[in-house]
N, C-alpha and C positions, 0 to 999 in steps of 0.2 A: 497382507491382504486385508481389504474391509468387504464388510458384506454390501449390499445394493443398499440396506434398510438405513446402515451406517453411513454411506455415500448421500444419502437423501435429506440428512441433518445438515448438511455442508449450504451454507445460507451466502448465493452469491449475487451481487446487484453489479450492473453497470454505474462506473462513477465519471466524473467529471475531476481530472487534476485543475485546481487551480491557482494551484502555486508550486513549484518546486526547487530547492534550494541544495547546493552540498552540505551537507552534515560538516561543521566545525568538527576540527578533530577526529574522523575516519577517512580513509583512501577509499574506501567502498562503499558507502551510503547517501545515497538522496534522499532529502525528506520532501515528501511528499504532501500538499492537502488536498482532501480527493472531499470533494462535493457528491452522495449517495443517493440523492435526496429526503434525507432525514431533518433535525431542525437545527445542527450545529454537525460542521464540517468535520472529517477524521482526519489524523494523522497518520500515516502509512510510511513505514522504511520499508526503501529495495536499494540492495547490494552490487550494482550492476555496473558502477563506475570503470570496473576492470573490465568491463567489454565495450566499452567506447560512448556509453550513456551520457549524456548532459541532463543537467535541470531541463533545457531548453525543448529538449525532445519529447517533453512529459506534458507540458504546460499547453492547454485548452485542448487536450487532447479525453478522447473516452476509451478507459479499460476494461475489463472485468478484476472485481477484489471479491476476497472472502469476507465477509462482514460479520461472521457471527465465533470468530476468534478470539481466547481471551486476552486481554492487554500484555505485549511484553513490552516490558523496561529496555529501552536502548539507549541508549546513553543519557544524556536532560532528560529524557521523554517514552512516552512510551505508543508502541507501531498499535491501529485499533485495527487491522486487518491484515492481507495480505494481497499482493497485486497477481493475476495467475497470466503465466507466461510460455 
């Protein structure tokens, strides 16, 4: 459990995907570029290939992501957020 004060640190913007590709080399990852409106795009992995996801389903579409996450390394590259689902 978090408290309200800790849920209030949680920094989430609506993005814009504007590109989405399968990750070379995993069964379960799209990479994502999500447009936040900042001044240079982020990269985002989601694992969702095994529920019937395409690139194609992401692409000029608007999500909600975590943005104030620290980088993790995923394979090449590394995810600057999280998409909330």
């Amino acid at each position: 459990m978090i408290t309200l004060d800790q849920f209030k640190q949680v920094e989430m913007k609506v993005g814009l995907v504007v590109d989405a590709v399968n990750q070379e080399g995993s069964g379960k990852l799209i990479k994502l570029t999500v447009d936040v409106g900042e001044e240079t795009t982020r990269t985002i992995f989601v694992a969702v290939r095994p529920f019937g996801y395409t690139p194609e389903y992401f692409v000029n579409k608007k999500f909600i992501f975590v943005t104030n996450l620290e980088p993790k390394k995923i394979m090449d590259s590394y995810s600057q957020g999280m998409i909330m689902a």
